[in-house]
SENULUM-346563 format. One line per 4 residues: number of its first residue (from 1); their letters; for each residue x negated, y, z of C-alpha. Coordinates in nm, 3 decimals, padded with zeros to 5 digits, m for minus. Each point is the difference from the previous one (the first is absolute). Example, Ala and Ser with C-alpha at 12.3 -4.5 7.8 and 13.67 -1.06 7.14 Angstrom:
2
1 = as = m01.230 m00.450 00.780; m00.137 00.344 m00.066
This chain:
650
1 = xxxx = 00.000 00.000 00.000; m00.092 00.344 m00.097; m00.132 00.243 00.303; 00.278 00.275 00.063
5 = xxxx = 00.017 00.269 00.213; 00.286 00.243 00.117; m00.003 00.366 00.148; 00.167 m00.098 00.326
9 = xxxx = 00.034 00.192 00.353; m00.076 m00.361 00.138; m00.286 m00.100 m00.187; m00.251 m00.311 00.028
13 = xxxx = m00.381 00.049 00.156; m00.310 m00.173 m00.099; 00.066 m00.196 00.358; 00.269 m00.235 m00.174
17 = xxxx = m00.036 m00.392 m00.003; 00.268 m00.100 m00.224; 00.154 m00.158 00.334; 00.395 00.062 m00.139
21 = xxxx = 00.123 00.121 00.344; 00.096 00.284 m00.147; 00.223 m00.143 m00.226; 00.153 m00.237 00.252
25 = xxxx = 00.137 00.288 00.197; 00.095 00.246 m00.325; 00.362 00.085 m00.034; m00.094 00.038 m00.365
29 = xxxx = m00.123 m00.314 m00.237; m00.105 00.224 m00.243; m00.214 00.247 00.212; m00.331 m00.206 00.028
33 = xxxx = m00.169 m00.144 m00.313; m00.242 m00.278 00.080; m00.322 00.093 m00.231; m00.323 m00.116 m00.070
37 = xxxx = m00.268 00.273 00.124; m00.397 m00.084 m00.081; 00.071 m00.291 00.016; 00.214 m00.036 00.311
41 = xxxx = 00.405 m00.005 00.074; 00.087 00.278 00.099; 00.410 00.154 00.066; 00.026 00.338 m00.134
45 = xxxx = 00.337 00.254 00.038; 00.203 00.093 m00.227; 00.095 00.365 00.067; 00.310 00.002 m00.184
49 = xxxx = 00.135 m00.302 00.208; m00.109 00.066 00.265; 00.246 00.140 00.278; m00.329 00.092 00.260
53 = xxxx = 00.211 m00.194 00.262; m00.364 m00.085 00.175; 00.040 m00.328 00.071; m00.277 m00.108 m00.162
57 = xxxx = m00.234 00.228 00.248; 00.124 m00.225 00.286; m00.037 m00.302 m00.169; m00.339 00.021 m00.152
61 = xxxx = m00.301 m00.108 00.280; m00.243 00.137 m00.271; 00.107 00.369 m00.041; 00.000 m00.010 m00.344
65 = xxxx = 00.302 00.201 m00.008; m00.051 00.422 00.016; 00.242 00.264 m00.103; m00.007 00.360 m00.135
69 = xxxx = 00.149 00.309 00.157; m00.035 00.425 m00.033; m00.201 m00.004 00.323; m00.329 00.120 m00.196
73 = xxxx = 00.192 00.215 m00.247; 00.165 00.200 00.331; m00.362 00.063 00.156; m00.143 00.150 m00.346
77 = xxxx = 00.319 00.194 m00.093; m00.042 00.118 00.408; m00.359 00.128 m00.094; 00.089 00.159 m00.291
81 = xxxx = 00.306 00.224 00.231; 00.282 m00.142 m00.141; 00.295 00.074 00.232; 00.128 m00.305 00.161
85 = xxxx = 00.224 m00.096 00.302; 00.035 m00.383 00.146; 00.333 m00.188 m00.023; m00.103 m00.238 00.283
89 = xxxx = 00.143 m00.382 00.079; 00.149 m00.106 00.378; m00.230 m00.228 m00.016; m00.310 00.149 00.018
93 = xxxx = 00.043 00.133 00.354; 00.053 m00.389 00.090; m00.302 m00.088 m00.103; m00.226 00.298 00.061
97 = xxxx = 00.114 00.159 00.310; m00.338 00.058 00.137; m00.166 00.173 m00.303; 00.365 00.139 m00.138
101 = xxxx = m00.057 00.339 00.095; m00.351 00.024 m00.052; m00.013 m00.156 m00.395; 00.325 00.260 m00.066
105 = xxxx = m00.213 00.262 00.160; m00.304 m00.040 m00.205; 00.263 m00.038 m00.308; 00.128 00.330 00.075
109 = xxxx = m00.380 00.122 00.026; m00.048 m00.100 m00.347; 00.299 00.196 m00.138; 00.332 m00.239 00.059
113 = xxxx = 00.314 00.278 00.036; 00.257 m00.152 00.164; 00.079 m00.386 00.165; 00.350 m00.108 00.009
117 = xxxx = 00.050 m00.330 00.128; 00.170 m00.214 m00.216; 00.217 m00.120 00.316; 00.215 00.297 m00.104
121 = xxxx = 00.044 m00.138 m00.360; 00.113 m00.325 00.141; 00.271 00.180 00.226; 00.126 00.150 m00.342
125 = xxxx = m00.013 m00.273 m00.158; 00.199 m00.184 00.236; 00.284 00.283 m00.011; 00.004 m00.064 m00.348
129 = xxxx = 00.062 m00.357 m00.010; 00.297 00.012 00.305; 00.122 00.268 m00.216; m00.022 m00.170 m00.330
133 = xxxx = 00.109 m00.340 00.101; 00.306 00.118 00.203; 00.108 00.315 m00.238; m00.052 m00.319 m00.309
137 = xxxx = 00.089 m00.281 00.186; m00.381 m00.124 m00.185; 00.039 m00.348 00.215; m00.279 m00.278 m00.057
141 = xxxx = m00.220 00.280 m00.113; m00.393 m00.045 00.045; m00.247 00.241 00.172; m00.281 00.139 m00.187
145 = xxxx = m00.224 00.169 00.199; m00.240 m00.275 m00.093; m00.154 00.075 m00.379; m00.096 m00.384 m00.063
149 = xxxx = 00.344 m00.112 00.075; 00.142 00.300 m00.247; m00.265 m00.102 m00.216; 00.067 m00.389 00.005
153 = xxxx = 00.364 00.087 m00.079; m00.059 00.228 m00.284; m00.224 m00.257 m00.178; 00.103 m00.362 00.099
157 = xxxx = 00.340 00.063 00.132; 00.181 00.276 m00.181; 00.369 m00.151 00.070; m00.076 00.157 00.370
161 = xxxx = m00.060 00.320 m00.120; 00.325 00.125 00.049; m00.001 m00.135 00.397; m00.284 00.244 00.027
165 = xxxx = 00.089 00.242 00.219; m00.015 00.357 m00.177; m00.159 00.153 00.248; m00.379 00.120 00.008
169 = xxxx = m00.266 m00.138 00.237; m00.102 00.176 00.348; m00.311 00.114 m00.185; 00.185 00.168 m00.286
173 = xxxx = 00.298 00.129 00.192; m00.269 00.150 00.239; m00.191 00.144 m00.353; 00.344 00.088 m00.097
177 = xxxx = 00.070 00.204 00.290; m00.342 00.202 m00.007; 00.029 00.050 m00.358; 00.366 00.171 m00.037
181 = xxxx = 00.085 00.084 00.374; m00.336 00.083 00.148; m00.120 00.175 m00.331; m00.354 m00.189 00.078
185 = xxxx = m00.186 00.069 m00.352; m00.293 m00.185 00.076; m00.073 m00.343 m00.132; 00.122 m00.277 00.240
189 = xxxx = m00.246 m00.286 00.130; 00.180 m00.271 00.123; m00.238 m00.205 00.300; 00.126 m00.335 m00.062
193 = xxxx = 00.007 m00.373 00.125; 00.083 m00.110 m00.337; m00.172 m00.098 m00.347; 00.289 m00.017 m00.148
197 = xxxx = 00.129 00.353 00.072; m00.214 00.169 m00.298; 00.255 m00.208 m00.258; 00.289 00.212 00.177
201 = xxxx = m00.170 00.293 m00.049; m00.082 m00.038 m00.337; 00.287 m00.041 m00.057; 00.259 00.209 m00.228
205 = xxxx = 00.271 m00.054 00.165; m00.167 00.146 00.303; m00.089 00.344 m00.164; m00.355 00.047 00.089
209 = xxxx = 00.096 00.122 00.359; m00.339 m00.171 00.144; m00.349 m00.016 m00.203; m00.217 m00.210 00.238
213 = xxxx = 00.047 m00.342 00.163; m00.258 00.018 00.264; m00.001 m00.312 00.170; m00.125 m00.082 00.339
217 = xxxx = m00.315 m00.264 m00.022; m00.191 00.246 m00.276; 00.141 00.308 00.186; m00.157 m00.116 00.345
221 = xxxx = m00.290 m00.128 m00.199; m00.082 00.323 m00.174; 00.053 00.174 00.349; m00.239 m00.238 00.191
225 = xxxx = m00.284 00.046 m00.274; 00.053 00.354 m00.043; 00.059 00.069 00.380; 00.280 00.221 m00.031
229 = xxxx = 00.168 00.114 00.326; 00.158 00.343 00.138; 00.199 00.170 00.294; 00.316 m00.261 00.010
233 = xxxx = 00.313 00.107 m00.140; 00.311 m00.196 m00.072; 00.252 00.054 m00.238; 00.287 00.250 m00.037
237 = xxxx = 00.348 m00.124 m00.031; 00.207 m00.166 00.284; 00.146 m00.295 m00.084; 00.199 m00.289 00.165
241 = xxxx = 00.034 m00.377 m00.042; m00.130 00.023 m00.350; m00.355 m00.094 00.157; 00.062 m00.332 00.063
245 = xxxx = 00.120 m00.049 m00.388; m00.374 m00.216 m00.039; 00.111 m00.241 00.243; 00.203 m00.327 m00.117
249 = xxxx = 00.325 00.089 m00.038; m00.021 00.371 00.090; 00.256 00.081 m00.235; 00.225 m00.239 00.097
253 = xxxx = m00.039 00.143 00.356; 00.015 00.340 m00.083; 00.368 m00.079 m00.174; 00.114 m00.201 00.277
257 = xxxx = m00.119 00.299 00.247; 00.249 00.194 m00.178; 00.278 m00.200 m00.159; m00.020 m00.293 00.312
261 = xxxx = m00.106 m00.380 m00.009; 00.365 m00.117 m00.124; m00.085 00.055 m00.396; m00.221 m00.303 m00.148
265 = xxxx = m00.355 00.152 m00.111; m00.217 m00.289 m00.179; m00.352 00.071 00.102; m00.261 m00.179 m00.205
269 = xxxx = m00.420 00.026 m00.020; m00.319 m00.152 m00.116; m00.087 m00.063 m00.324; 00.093 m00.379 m00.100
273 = xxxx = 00.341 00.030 00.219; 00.090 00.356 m00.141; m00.074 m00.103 m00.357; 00.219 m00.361 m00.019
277 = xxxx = 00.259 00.175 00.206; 00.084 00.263 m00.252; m00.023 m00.327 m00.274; 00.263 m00.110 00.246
281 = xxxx = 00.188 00.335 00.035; 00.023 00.050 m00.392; 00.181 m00.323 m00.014; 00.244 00.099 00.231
285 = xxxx = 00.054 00.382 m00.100; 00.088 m00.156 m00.331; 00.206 m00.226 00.140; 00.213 00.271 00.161
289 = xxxx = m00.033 m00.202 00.369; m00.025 00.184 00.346; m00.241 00.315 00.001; m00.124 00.125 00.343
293 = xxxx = 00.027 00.379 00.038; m00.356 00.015 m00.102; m00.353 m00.145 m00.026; m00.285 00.090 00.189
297 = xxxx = m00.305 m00.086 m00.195; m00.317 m00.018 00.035; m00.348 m00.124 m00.215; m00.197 m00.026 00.332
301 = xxxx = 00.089 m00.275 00.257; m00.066 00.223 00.286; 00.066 00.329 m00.196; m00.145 00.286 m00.082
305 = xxxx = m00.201 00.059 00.285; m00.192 m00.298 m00.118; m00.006 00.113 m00.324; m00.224 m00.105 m00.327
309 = xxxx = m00.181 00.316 00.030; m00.083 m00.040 00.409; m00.326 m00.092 00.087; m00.033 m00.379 00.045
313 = xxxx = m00.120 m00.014 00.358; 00.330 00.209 00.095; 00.204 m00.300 m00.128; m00.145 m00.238 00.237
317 = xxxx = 00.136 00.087 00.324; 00.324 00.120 00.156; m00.129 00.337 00.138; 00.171 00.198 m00.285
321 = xxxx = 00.334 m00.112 00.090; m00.029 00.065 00.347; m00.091 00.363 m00.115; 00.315 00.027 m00.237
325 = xxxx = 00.201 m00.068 00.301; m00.130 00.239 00.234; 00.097 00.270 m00.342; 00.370 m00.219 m00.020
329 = xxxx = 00.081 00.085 00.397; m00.132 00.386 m00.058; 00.302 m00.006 m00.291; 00.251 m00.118 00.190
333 = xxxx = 00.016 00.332 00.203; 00.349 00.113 00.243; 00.023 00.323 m00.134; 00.364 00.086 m00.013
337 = xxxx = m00.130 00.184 m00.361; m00.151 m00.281 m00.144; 00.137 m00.260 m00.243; m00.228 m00.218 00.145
341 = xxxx = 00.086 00.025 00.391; 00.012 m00.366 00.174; 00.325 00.072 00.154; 00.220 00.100 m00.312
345 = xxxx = 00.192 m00.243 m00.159; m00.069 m00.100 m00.351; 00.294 00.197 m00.158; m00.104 00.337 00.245
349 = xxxx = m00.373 m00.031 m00.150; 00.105 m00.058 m00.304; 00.205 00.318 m00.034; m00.288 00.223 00.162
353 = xxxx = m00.209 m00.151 m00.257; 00.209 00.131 m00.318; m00.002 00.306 00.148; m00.344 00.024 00.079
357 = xxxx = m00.029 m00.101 m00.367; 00.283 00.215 m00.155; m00.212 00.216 m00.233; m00.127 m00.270 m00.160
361 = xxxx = 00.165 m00.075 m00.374; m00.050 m00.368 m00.025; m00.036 00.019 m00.380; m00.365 00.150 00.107
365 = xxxx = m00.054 m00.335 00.094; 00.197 m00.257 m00.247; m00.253 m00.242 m00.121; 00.029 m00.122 m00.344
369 = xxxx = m00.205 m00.376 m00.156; m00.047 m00.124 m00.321; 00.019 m00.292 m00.109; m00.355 m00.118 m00.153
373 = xxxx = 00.017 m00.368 m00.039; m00.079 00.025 m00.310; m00.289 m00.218 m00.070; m00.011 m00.050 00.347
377 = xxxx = 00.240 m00.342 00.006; m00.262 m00.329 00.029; 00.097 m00.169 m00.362; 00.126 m00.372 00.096
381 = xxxx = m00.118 m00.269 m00.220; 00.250 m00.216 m00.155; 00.019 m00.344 00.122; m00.223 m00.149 m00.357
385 = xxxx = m00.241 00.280 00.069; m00.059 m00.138 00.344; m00.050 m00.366 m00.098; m00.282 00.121 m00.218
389 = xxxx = m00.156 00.239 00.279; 00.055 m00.315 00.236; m00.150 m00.251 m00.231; m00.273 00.220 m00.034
393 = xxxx = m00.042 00.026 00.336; 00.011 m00.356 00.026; 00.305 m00.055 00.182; 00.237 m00.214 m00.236
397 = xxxx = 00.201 m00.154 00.310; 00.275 00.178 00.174; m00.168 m00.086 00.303; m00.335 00.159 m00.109
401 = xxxx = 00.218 00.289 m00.069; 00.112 00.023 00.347; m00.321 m00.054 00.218; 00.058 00.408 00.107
405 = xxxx = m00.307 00.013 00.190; m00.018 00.375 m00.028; m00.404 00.012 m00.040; 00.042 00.181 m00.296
409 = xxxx = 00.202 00.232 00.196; 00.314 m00.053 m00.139; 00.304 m00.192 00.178; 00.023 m00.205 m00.245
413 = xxxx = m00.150 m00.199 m00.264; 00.284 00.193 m00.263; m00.093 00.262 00.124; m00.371 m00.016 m00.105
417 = xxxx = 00.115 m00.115 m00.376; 00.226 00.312 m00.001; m00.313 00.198 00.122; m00.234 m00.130 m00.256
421 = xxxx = 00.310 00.063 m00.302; m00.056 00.334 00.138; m00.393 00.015 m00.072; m00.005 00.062 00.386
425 = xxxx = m00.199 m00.291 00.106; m00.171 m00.300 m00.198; 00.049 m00.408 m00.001; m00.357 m00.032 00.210
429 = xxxx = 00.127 00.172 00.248; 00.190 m00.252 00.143; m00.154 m00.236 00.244; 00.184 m00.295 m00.112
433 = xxxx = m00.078 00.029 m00.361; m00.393 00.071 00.142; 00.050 m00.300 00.187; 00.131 m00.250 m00.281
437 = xxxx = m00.278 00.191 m00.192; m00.245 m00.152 00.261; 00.168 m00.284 m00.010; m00.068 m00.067 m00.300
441 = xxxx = m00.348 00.102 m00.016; m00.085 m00.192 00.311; 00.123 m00.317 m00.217; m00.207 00.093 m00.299
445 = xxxx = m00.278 00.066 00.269; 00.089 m00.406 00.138; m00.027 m00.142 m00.372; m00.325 00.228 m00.049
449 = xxxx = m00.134 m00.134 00.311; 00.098 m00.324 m00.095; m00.147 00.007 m00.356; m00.320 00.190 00.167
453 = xxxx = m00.013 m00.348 00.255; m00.039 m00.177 m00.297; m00.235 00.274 m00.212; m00.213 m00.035 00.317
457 = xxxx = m00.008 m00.371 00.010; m00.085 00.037 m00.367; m00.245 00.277 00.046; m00.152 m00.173 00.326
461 = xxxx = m00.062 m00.316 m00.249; m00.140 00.193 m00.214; m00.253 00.129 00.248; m00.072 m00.309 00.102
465 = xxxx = m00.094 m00.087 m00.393; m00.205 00.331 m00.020; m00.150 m00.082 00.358; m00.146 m00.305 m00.171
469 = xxxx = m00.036 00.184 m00.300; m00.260 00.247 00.149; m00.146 m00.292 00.195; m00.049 m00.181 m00.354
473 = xxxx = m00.109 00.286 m00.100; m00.243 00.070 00.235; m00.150 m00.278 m00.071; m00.035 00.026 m00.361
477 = xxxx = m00.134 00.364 00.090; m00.249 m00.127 00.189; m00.072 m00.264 m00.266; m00.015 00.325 m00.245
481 = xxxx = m00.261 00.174 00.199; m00.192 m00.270 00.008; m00.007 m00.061 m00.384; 00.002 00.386 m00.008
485 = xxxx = m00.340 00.006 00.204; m00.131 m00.277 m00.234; 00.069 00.183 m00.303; m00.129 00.299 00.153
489 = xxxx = m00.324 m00.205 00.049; 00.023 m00.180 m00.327; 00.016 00.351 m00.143; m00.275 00.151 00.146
493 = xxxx = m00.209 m00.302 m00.083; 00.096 m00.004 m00.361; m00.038 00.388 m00.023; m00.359 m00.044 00.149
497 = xxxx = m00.084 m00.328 m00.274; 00.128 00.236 m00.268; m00.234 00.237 00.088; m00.278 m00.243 00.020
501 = xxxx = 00.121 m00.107 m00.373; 00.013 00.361 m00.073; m00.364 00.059 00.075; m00.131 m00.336 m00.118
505 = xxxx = 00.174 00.082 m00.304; m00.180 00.334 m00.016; m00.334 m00.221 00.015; 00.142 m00.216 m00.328
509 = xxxx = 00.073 00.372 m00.203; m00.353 00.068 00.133; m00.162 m00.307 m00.131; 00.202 00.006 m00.339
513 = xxxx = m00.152 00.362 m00.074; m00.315 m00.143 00.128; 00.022 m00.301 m00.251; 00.128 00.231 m00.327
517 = xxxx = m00.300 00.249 00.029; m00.230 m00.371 00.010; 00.153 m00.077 m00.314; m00.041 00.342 m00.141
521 = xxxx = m00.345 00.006 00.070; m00.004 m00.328 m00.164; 00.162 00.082 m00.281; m00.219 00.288 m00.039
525 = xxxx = m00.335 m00.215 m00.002; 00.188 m00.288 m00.245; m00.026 00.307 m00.207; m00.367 00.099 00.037
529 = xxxx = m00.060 m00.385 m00.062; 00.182 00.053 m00.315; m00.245 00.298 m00.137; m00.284 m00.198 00.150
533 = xxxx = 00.112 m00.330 m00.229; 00.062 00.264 m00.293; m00.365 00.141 00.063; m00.118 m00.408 00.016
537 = xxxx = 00.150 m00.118 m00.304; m00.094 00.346 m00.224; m00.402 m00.128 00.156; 00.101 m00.339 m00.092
541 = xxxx = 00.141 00.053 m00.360; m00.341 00.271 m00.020; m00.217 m00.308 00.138; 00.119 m00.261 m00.291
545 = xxxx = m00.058 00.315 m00.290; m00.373 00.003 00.116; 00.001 m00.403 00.077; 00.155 m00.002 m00.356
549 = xxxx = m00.269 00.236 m00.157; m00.264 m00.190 00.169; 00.088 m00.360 m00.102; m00.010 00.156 m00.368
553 = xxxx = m00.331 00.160 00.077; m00.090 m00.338 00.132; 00.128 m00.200 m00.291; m00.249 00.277 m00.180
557 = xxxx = m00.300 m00.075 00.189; 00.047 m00.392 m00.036; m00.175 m00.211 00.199; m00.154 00.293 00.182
561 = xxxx = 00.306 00.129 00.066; 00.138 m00.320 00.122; m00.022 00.047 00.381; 00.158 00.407 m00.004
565 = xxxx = 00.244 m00.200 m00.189; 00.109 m00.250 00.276; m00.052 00.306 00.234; 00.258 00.187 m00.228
569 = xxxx = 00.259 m00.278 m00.024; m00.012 m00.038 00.388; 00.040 00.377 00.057; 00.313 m00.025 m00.264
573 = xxxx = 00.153 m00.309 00.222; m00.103 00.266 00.317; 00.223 00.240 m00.181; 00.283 m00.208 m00.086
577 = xxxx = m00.010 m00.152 00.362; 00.046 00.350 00.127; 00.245 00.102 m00.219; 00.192 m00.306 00.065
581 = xxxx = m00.019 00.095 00.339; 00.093 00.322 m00.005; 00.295 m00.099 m00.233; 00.123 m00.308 00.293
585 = xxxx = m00.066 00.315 00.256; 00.276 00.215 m00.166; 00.211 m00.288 m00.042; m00.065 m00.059 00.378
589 = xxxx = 00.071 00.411 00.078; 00.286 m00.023 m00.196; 00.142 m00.298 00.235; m00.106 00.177 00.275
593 = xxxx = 00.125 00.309 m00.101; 00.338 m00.139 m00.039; 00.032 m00.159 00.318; m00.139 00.334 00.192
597 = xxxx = 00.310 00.185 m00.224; 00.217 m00.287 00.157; m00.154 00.046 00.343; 00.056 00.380 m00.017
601 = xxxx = 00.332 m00.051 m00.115; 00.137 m00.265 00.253; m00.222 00.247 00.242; 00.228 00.274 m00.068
605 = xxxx = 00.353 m00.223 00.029; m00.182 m00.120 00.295; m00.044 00.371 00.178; 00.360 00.093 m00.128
609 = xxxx = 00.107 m00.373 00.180; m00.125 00.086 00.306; 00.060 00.397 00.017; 00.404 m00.166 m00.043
613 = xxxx = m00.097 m00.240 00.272; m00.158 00.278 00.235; 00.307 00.227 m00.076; 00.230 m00.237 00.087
617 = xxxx = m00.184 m00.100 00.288; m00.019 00.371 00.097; 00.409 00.003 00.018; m00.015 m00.344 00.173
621 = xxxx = m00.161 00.155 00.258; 00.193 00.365 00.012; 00.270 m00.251 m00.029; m00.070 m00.218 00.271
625 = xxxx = m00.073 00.284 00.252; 00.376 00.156 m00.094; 00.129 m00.371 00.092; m00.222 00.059 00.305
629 = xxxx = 00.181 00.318 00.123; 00.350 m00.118 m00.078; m00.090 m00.344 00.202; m00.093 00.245 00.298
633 = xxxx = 00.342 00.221 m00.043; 00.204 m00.362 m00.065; m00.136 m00.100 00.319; 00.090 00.325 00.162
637 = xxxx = 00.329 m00.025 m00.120; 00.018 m00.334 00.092; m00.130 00.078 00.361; 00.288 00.247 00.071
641 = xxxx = 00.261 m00.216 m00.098; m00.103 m00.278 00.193; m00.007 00.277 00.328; 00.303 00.099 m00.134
645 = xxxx = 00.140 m00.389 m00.049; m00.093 m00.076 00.346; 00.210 00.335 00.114; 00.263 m00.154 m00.124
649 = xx = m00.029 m00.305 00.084; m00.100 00.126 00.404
């Protein structure tokens, strides 16, 4: 439900619990709306329903419940000089008759005119109903001194208006009288018991006699906290039994004091029995049945001297009474001149009293109402409207429908469904529904704790698996560290041997360029062997021309020549032997000279093998020592899950 909120004299504070004693004691259904507040319930007023009847104040153990009045307004427009004189209730002498003076003195200090006690306004306004009722023959007719019983009537009970009796209040026949007969033209402060009073006083049909309601508690409260005191002074007009109009009844006895106890006066207070009685009385007003000769009612159960606008701690013992009564005995004086003389008979007071009042022209003091129940009448659900707001509600029997426990603060359980139709109060408001609510969770919460019993067997299986789990593997951790440290090892050693292989291999690239400048240097002589053999067979072929030319020179000489001959032919074979030799030693070079070519060549893929070899080797190593390092961060890892493992398992 939305938050509302409503411009109210009775109003809720930030004190309120959502308790719904305020409802249960509210004449009204309508007046409180049950709302959600920051989260919290919370029973706000509406000010248009509302009849400030104050029952709520008595019933609420939180104070949650404060009300507006004029009391601040009077003090500023004081200040600023406005011209104002006090209209002021019985009932204030009853309850303050040790600082009564004093507070009226410092009043008068701060510019109050005049103080006429409202006592005086009561005596009118009894003349006027004796009058009225007699001259009318108005039987059955209700008092209205009371504004929440005028105001109850106007809005809930309009077919009474017309037993309203037409005659004004005591504090408006008192305003009345200072207005037109007094020729007071100062603006009237009324010092009042009652909340409710400022909704008479706004009123039209009261003609703006009176401009504040200044109400007791925040009147004594601003006077405490301001200290305001002065010479005591008391008011100005005499008066009679009108005084004693806040007690229970006081009407009632101020009519029988002057028509006699023989006439049936129907006295009625508080504000559940006032409020179902006039239920009652409508019912028989329109039934045309027996009327007493009037009805004397009040709002308050021990009337207005107890007030909704009296300080709390007044309320609470008897003391006031006893003070009303001592004011009640100083009424009833023997003066053969007064209406109110203790030895007259009823009819003898009475006539002193229309004389004393003979100047008076009741119409001054004719009270009119209005009717203003419009909008005002609590809209009644029809009887399939119910069933839904009852199913809803979860309450589909009739006897579900009848629990009437009242926690809600209704009577009954109707009445809440007619309340929530209303968009006064809400379905979770109601303890019953709560309760079936809970109910029904708490039977959820069983089959949840049920399926949990068996989720927890489940789950405590299943920790029983993973307790044997981490055992396992635990085991096969430590079985991984192991083969993790002999890794590690293996790696080290294998990075170390492909070092070794590295270097060795180093040696083998060494060698190889060792071996190919051998052969080069080889080669290189095979080739100064091969202009040597070149040189040897050009001395050779040179050798067999002169061997040659001597053998002919021999052959020349004969026998002479004979021996240089043999020594010629030998040379020649000397010649040829070398030249064969040098021919075999190039064939030889050339061999040789092929197989360095091959040896230089295989030399070369040889060095290329083993630079491969060495690089790979190389990254074998760099390899091996990256293998390394992760080992050593595996087995770190590994560590701190078996601590963690064992946690768990712990």
């Amino acid at each position: 439900m939305a938050i509302q909120t409503f411009d109210s004299l009775v109003y809720t504070n930030d004190n309120c619990v959502g308790c719904n004693k305020c409802i249960s004691v509210c004449p009204v259904l309508t007046a409180n709306h049950a709302v959600i507040e920051n989260g919290e319930n919370k029973i706000q007023v509406d000010g248009q329903q509302c009849v400030s009847c104050g029952a709520c104040f008595d019933a609420c153990a939180h104070e949650a419940r404060s009300f507006n009045d004029d009391t601040e307004r009077f003090f500023e427009d004081l200040k600023k000089g406005e011209k104002i004189s006090l209209l002021l209730a019985p009932a204030f002498l009853a309850n303050y008759p040790r600082e009564y003076g004093s507070v009226l003195g410092g009043l008068k200090q701060l510019g109050v005119n005049r103080i006429i006690s409202i006592s005086f306004g009561a005596d009118i306004t009894t003349w006027g109903y004796i009058k009225y009722i007699t001259e009318h023959n108005f039987l059955g007719g209700i008092s209205q001194p009371c504004p929440a019983i005028v105001g109850y009537i106007e809005k809930y009970i309009p077919e009474l208006i017309p037993t309203l009796v037409p005659i004004h209040s005591p504090m408006m026949c008192g305003a009345v009288y200072v207005k037109k007969y007094m020729k007071v033209p100062d603006k009237l402060a009324f010092i009042s018991p009652c909340i409710a009073k400022k909704n008479e006083i706004d009123d039209p049909n009261c003609g703006g006699y009176v401009s504040y309601n200044v109400t007791f508690d925040h009147l004594m409260d601003y006077v405490r906290k301001n200290g305001i005191s002065g010479p005591s002074v008391t008011d100005e007009i005499e008066y009679g039994l009108g005084s004693i109009y806040p007690m229970p009844g006081g009407l009632k006895e101020n009519v029988y004091w002057f028509c006699g106890e023989d006439m049936f006066i129907r006295q009625i207070e508080g504000e559940k029995h006032a409020y179902e009685f006039l239920e009652d009385y409508k019912t028989r007003v329109l039934g045309k049945k027996e009327l007493p000769f009037m009805v004397d009612a009040l709002n308050c159960a021990k009337g207005c001297i107890y007030g909704t606008g009296v300080e709390e701690e007044k309320t609470k013992t008897d003391d006031v009474l006893y003070e009303l009564q001592k004011i009640k005995e100083a009424s009833k004086r023997n003066s053969s001149a007064s209406a109110w003389g203790r030895n007259l008979t009823p009819k003898q007071r009475l006539n002193r009293f229309y004389k004393q009042f003979k100047d008076l022209d009741i119409n001054d003091f004719i009270r009119h109402y209005t009717d203003k129940s419009a909008g005002m009448t609590v809209k009644q659900p029809s009887t399939s409207v119910l069933d839904n707001i009852f199913g809803e509600m979860e309450k589909h029997t009739d006897a579900e429908r009848k629990i009437n426990c009242s926690a809600c603060g209704y009577n009954t359980c109707t009445d809440m469904a007619t309340a929530i139709y209303n968009d006064c109060n809400y379905k979770e408001n109601c303890i019953q529904y709560i309760k079936g609510e809970v109910e029904k969770e708490n039977e959820v919460a069983k089959q949840m704790a049920e399926e949990m019993e068996l989720k927890n067997a489940e789950i405590q299986e299943k920790n029983n698996m993973i307790a044997e789990l981490v055992v396992g593997v635990h085991e096969d951790f430590e079985s991984l560290n192991s083969s993790i440290n002999g890794m590690a090892a293996g790696n080290n050693s294998n990075a170390a041997e492909s070092t070794g292989i590295s270097s060795s291999m180093a040696d083998v690239v060494s060698f190889c360029d060792q071996l190919k400048a051998a052969l080069t240097k080889i080669q290189e002589l095979l080739v100064k062997l091969e202009e040597n053999n070149s040189e040897i067979t050009n001395v050779a072929e040179e050798t067999n021309l002169l061997a040659l030319n001597a053998s002919i020179e021999a052959a020349r000489a004969g026998e002479s020549g004979r021996g240089f001959a043999i020594i010629a032919e030998n040379i020649k074979k000397l010649a040829d032997l070398s030249k064969d030799t040098a021919s075999d030693s190039d064939s030889n070079k050339e061999q040789i000279q092929g197989a360095i070519e091959e040896l230089l060549t295989d030399a070369e893929k040889l060095i290329e093998v083993i630079d491969s070899v060495n690089e790979r080797v190389t990254n074998l190593a760099a390899s091996t020592e990256e293998i390394a390092a992760s080992a050593d961060t595996v087995k770190m890892v590994s560590a701190d899950l078996k601590e963690k493992l064992e946690a768990l398992n712990s």
